[in-house]
N, C-alpha and C positions, 0 to 999 in steps of 0.2 A: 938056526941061531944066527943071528946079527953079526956080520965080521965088526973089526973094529972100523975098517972103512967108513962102513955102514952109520957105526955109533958116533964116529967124529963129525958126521956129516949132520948126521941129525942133532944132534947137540948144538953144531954152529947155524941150523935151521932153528932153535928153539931159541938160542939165542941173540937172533935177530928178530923175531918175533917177539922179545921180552924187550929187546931195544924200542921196537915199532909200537908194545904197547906202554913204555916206560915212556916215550915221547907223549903220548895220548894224554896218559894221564896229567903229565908236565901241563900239556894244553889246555887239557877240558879246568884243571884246578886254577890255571890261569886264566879263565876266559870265568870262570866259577866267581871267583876273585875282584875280577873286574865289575860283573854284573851284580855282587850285593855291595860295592863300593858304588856304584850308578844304582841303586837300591835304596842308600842310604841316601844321598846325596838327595834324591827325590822324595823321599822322606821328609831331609831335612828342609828343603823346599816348601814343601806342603805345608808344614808344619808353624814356615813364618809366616806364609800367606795365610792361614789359620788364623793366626794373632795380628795380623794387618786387617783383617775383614772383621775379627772380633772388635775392633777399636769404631767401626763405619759404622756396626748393628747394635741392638739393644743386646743382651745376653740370653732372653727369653727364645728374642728372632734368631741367631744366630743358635743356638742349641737346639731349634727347630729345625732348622735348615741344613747342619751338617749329621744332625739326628736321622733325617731324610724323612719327616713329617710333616714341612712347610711345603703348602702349596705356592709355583712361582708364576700360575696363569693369572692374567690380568681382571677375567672373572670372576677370581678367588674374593667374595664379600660375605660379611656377616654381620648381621644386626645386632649389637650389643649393649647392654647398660656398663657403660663407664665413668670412673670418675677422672675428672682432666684439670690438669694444675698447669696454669700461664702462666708464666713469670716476664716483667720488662726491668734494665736499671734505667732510673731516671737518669737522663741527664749526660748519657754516656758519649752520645753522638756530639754534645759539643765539645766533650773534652780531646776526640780524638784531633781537633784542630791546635790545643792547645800543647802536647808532648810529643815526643819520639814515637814514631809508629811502634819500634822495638820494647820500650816500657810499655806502650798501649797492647800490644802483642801478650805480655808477659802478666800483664792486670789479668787482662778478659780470659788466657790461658788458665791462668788459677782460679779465678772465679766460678770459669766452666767446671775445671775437675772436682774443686771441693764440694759443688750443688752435683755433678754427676755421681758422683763419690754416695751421696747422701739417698738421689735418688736410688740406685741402687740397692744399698745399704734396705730401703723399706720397700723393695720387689716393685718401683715405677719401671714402668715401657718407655722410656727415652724416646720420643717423637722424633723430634729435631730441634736443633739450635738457628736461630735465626737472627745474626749479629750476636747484642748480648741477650736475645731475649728466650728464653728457654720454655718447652711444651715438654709435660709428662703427662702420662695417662694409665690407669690402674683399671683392669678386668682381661686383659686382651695382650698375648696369646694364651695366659695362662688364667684362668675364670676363677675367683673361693668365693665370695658373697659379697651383693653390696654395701654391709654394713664395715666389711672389713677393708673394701678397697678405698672408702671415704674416712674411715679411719688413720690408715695408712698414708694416705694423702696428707690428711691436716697435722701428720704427725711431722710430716718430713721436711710440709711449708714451713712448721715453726722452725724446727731443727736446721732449715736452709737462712730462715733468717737470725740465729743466735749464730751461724758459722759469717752470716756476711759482718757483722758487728765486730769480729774476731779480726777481720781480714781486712778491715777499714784500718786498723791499727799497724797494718803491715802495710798497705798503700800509705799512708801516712807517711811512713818512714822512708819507702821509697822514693817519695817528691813529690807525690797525685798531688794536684791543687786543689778539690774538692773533696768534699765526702759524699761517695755514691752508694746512690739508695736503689733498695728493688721495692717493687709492689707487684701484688698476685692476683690472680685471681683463680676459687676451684667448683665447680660444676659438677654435675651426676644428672646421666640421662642416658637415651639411646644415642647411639650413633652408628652410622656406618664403619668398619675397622676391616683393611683387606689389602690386596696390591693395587696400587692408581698409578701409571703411566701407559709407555708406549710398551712393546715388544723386547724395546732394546734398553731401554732404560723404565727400573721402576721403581715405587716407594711404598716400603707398607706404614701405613698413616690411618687415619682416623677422617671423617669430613660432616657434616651435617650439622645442624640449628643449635647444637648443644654445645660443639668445640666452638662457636662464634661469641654463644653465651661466655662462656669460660674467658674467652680473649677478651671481651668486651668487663666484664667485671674486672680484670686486670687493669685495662685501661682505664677504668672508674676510681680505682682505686688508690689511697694518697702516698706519696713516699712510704714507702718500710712500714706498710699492713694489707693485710691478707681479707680479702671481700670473699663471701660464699655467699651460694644460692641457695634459696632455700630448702631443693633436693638432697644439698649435701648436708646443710645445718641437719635436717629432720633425722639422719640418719648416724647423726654424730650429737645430739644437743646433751645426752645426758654424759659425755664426754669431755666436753670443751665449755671454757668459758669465753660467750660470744657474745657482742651488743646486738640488741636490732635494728637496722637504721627504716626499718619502713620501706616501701617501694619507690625507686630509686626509676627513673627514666634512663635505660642509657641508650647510647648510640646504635643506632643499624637493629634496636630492639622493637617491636611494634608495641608492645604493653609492658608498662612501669614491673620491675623485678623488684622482689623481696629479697633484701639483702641483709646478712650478720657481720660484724665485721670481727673476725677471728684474734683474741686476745693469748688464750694458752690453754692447756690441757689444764683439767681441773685436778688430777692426779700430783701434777707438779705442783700447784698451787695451795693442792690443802698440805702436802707434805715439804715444801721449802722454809728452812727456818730463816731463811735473810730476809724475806719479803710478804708481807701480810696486807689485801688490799681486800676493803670492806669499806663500805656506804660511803664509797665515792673517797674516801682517804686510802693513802698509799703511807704502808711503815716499812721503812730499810732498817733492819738491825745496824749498830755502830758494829763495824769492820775492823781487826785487827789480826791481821793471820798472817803467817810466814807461810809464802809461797810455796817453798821447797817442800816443806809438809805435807801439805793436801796432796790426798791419794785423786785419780783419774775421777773417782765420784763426785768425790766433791768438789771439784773442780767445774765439771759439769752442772751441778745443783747451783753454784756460785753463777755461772753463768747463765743459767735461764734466768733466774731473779735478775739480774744484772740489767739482761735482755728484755725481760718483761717492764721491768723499771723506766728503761729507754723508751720503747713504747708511747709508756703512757703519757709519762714527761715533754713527751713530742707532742700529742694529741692534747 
């Protein structure tokens, strides 16, 4: 049996030993502590660089790539049927001689988001911007059919141009000394879609005879109206209501294009009550409405007619 010696000894053995592991534990929950606080912190890291790189990429490319389904080799190509929408504003390059870089900034900044907004909004592949002039492209990364990607297209070219009519009214107000206009142009073909650069810098883009078509009808085309080929018209005609202007010569093109020149969706047309165009006459119903009333629909209805009105009245 244990004297009491014995027992005092070992007790003040056990209780340094409960000190030595009571320090430990202090440590490791300190050190515990530290590391999901540098845990989180790297997290939260990650997380803005997430949303800085989502602002650089389309949303398709970016959900690919943090997905870890996008290839990032520079011989990543595929042959695919796209539909490709060009867009340029007239006229924009002379005015930046004419304001403040900072108003000029603040134009083109909204201009871009409301049309990015928009592409979006109908599933476009945001290409790139280049100044003000804007490339979308529909089948690529994510493929549903050509009738629906040429669809979607000419859905978003009208809707980009009833939002620039919108926005001219707020330049306006701002001091713009002009009214700036866009014109389009949208195509349906093969094309190459994949990454093109070097090793250290790259771009997933689109290149080949169809995207030039597409630029090139853009160029053709007059202030604030939308030119189609006739791949895209065939695959949209019982949808929209289009002129035909005939085969058209255009630039860097070897043989005259059959071009429509895109007026509005027929859906809108047969169902707006403000506006009724038939053999070559235009009828605006008389207007009388309290603003504050009109629910978001009809507001929207008011302004296509509005917008299509414009249009024509230009032409």
């Amino acid at each position: 049996m244990p004297t009491k010696a014995q027992l005092t000894t070992r007790l003040a053995e056990l209780e340094a030993e409960f000190a030595d592991l009571q320090l430990l534990y202090d440590h490791t929950l300190e050190h515990g502590t530290v590391l999901e606080n540098e845990l989180m912190l790297q997290n939260r890291r990650m997380a803005e660089l997430r949303d800085k790189m989502s602002k650089y990429l389309s949303p398709q490319l970016y959900a690919a790539l943090v997905g870890g389904s996008a290839t990032t080799g520079t011989r990543s190509h595929d042959r695919t049927k796209l539909t490709i929408y060009f867009s340029d504003m007239v006229g924009f390059s002379d005015l930046t001689d004419s304001i403040e870089p900072e108003l000029l900034s603040t134009v083109l900044n909204s201009y871009l988001t409301q049309m990015s907004e928009l592409a979006l909004k109908h599933g476009g592949t945001i290409d790139k911007f280049i100044g003000d002039a804007m490339m979308v492209f529909f089948g690529a990364p994510e493929f549903m059919s050509d009738a629906e990607h040429a669809r979607r297209c000419v859905a978003m070219a009208l809707e980009m141009r009833e939002k620039l009519f919108s926005l001219r009214e707020t330049w306006r107000l701002m001091g713009i000394p002009r009214t700036l206009q866009v014109r389009a142009g949208i195509n349906t073909g093969f094309c190459t879609v994949g990454n093109f650069g070097s090793e250290h810098r790259m771009d997933y883009t689109i290149i080949g005879g169809n995207v030039n078509l597409a630029a090139r009808l853009q160029a053709a085309a007059p202030p604030d109206r939308i030119y189609l080929a006739a791949s895209t018209y065939g695959l949209v005609e019982d949808l929209v209501e289009a002129e035909a202007l005939g085969a058209i010569q255009l630039k860097g093109i070897h043989a005259p294009v059959e071009v429509w020149e895109l007026h509005g969706l027929r859906s809108e047309s047969a169902g707006n009550p403000y506006l009724d165009v038939s053999a070559g006459r235009l009828r605006l119903q008389p207007l009388d409405l309290e603003l504050d009333r009109l629910n978001p629909d009809e507001r929207q209805v008011l302004q296509k007619a509005l917008a299509r009105a414009l249009v024509l009245l230009d032409g």
